[in-house]
N, C-alpha and C positions, 0 to 999 in steps of 0.2 A: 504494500500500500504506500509506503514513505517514496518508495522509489518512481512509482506511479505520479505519484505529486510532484516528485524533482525532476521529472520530465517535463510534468504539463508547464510549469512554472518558466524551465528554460527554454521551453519553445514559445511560451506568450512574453518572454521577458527579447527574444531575439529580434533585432530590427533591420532596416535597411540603412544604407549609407547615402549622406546625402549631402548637399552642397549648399551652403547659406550664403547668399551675398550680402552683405549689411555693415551697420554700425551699430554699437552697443549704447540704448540710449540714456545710460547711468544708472540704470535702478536694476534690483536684484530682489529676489524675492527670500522668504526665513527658511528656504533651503538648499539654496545658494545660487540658484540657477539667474542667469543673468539675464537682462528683457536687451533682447536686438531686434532693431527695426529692420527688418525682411526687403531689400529695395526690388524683390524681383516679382512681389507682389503685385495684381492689377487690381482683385478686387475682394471684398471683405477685410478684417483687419490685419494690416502688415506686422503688427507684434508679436514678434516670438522667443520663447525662454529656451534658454540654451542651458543645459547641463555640462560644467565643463571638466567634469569625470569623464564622458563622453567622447568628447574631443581626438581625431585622431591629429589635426595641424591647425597651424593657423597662419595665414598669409598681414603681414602689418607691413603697407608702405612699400610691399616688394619683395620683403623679407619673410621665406618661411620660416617656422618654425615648430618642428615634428617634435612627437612626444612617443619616448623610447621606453 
């Protein structure tokens, strides 16, 4: 049974990878996840929270930087 649950768990926990184009519009939420405004949004709200456990890079200014 336990094992049945640490299946279901890490296949609803698994996601896809994806690409944000944006800026981080200052505010963070009480679990740490940070609010960036979405610029490739056309319609509905452009705010999106970013988890940044998540994170596999981050592009700033030209400059990547990978997280090993």
């Amino acid at each position: 049974m336990e094992a049945a649950i640490k299946k279901a768990v890490k296949r609803a926990l698994n996601g896809e990878e994806r690409i944000l184009v944006g800026y981080h519009n200052g505010s963070q939420d009480e679990f740490g996840r940070l609010g960036v405004f979405d610029m490739n949004i056309t319609s509905g709200s452009p705010n999106r929270l970013v988890d940044t456990r998540s994170l596999n890079y981050l592009i700033i200014k030209g400059t990547k930087y990978v997280v090993k």
